[in-house]
C-alpha positions, 0 to 999 in steps of 0.5 A: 237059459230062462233069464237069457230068454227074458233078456232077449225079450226085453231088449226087444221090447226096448228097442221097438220104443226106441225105435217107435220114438225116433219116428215119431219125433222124424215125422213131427220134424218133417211136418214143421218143415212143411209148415203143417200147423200143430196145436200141440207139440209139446203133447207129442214129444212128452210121448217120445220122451216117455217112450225113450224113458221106457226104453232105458229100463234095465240098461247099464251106465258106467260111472262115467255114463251117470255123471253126464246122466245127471249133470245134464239132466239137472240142468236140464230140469233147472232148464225147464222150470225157470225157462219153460223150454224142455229141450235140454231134458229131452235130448239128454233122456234121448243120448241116454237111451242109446245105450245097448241099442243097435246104433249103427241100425239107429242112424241108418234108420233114421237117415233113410226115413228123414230122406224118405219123408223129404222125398214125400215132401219135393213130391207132393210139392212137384204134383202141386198136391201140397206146398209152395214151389218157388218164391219171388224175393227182392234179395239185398246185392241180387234184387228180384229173383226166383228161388225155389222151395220145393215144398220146404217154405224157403229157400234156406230150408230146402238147402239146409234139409239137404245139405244136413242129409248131406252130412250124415250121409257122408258120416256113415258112408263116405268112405265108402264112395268112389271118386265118381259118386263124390263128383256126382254129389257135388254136381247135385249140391250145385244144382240144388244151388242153382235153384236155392241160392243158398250160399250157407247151405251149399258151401257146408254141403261143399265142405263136407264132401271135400274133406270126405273126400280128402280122408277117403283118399289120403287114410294117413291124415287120419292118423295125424292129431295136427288135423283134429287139432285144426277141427277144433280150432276152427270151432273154437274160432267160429264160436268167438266169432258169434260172442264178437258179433253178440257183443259188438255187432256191427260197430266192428268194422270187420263184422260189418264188412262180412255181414255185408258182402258174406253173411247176408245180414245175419249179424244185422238180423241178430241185433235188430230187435226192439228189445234187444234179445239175443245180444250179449247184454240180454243173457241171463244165467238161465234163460226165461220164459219171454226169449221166444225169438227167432234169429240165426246164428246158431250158437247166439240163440242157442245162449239165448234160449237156454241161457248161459250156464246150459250153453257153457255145458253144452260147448263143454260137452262138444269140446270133450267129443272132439277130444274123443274123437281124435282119441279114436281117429274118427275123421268121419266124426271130425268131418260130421261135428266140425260141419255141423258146428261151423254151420251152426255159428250162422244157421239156427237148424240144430238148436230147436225145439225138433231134437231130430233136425240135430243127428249130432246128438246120436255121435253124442251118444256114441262118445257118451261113455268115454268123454271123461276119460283122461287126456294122459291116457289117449295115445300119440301117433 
C-alpha cells in the first residue's frame, strides 16, 4: 500500500515536469513566431530538456523502447558534438519521457495552449499593441499586393501556425465533426487564404480535411492496406522529389516548370547560394557547424542541418510509424503524418530548432514501443 502511494506520488511529480516543459518550449516557440528577440534559447531548452530527463525517472522501456532509446540518442549525441545542433537529442529525450504519461491529455494540452497563445498573438496584433498587421510585397506572377500578417511576421507563417493547428486538430477530433463543422472549416481556411495568399498553407489545411472527411464518412476505407499503401508512396514520391531538385535543381525541365508556375521558386530559392549550401554536393555525413542557412523545403534542410546519416534514420523512423499505423488502422495517424510530411517537402516548419512546431513527434511517441515489430506478425484485412 505504502509503495502504491509512493508510486502515485511520483507520477505526479513526474507529470508536473513533463507537463511544466511542454509549456515552456509552447511559449518559446510562440515567441519566435512573433519575432521576440531572445539571447539565449538555448539556456531554455537545456531546462526543458532537464525537466523531460527528470520526468523519465522510474518509467519502463521494452526492449524495443531501448533500441530506439539509444540509437537516437547516440546519434544525436554525434549530432551535437560535430555539428553543434542538439535538435535530434532534444527530441529523442522528449518521445522518450512520454512514456507512462497521459498522452491523450498531453496533446489536448498542448493543442489548446498553442491555439490560446496564437489567439494572444492575432490580438495584440488587431489592438495594435504588438506586431505587424499586413505587409506590401511585389509577388513574382502577382506584382504588388497586400497580404496579411496578423502578428506572425509573414504571411506564410500565419498560414502555416493554422494550417498545422489545423491538423492536429483533425487528428484528435475529426472524427468526431459533422458535415457542417467540416464546411465551416474550409470556409475559415479559404478565408485565411484570402488574407494570407498562401497557396502551401492552404492547399495542406484543404487536404487534410478532406481526407478527415473521407475517413469520417466512409469508416470501410479505414480498414483497406491499398489506402495506407498510397500514404506511403506519396511520402516516398515527395521525398525523391526533394534529392531530384537538391541534385539537379532547375536543370530538369520539369523541376523548373513547377518551380515556376507552382512552388514559388523554392527550389531556385534552394540553390541560390554563394556557397552552394543545402544542394546535394554540400552534404556531409554529419553535418557541421557552418550550415547555418535558412531555406525551404523541409526534407533538403532537414539533411543540411543534421547531415546524411541522422536524416537517413530519421526517415527510417518515419516509414516504420506509417507501417505501424496501418498495423493499427489508424487513418487519423495516416492523415496527420502523410500531411505533415508532404507539407514538409516544401515548407521548412517541422525541422527547427522549437521542437514544439513539430506535434509529429508525440505520434512519435505513441508508436514508439512497437516499431520494431515484425511485418509478418501484422494482420491482413
Amino acid at each position: 500500500m505504502e509503495n502504491t502511494k509512493r508510486q502515485e506520488q511520483l507520477n505526479q511529480v513526474k507529470n508536473f515536469l513533463f507537463f511544466a516543459a511542454i509549456t515552456i518550449e509552447v511559449f518559446v516557440m510562440l515567441a519566435e513566431k512573433m519575432r521576440i528577440p531572445m539571447e539565449s534559447p538555448g539556456m531554455i531548452f537545456r531546462v526543458t530538456f532537464a525537466l523531460f530527463l527528470c520526468s523519465m525517472i522510474g518509467s519502463r522501456y521494452n526492449r524495443e523502447d531501448w533500441v530506439l532509446l539509444i540509437l537516437f540518442a547516440a546519434i544525436g549525441f554525434l549530432s551535437w558534438r560535430i555539428s553543434g545542433r542538439n535538435d535530434i537529442l532534444r527530441m529523442t529525450i522528449f518521445v522518450a519521457s512520454m512514456k507512462g504519461k497521459p498522452m491523450q491529455k498531453a496533446m489536448r494540452y498542448t493543442l489548446f495552449l498553442t491555439a490560446a497563445g496564437c489567439a494572444g498573438i492575432l490580438f495584440l496584433s488587431l489592438t495594435g499593441l504588438y506586431g505587424d498587421f499586413r505587409m506590401i510585397e511585389n509577388t513574382s506572377g502577382r506584382g504588388v499586393e497586400v497580404r496579411y500578417t496578423l502578428g506572425f511576421g509573414h504571411p506564410n507563417s500565419l498560414h502555416c501556425m493554422a494550417a498545422m493547428l489545423l491538423l492536429f486538430f483533425l487528428y484528435l477530433y475529426g472524427r468526431k465533426l459533422t458535415n457542417a463543422q467540416f464546411a465551416l472549416l474550409t470556409v475559415a481556411n479559404g478565408i485565411l487564404y484570402y488574407l494570407t495568399k498562401s497557396e502551401s498553407g492552404f492547399l495542406i489545411a484543404l487536404l487534410g480535411t478532406v481526407l478527415s472527411f473521407l475517413f469520417a464518412r466512409r469508416p470501410e476505407l479505414k480498414t483497406k492496406d491499398a489506402v495506407y499503401y498510397l500514404g506511403e508512396a506519396a511520402f516516398a514520391a515527395g521525398l525523391l522529389f526533394s534529392l531530384l531538385a537538391a541534385a539537379f535543381g532547375r536543370r530538369l525541365s520539369w523541376i523548373r516548370w513547377l518551380d515556376d508556375h507552382i512552388l514559388t521558386g523554392r527550389v531556385a530559392s534552394l540553390w541560390d547560394s554563394a556557397r552552394g549550401q543545402g544542394v546535394m554536393s554540400s552534404w556531409t555525413l554529419f553535418s557541421v557547424r557552418e550550415y547555418d542557412r535558412y531555406f525551404d523545403m523541409g526534407f533538403v534542410r532537414l539533411v543540411y542541418w543534421y547531415g546524411v546519416i541522422p536524416a537517413v534514420m530519421i526517415l527510417v523512423l518515419l516509414f516504420l510509424v506509417y507501417r505501424a499505423i496501418r498495423r493499427e488502422k489508424d487513418a487519423a495517424g495516416l492523415v496527420f503524418l502523410l500531411c505533415c510530411c508532404l507539407y514538409t517537402v516544401l515548407e521548412a516548419h517541422l525541422v527547427s530548432i522549437f521542437m514544439l512546431r513539430n506535434d509529429v513527434l508525440f505520434l512519435i511517441g505513441l508508436y514508439a514501443g512497437s516499431l520494431l515489430i515484425k511485418e509478418t506478425h501484422e494482420t491482413d484485412s
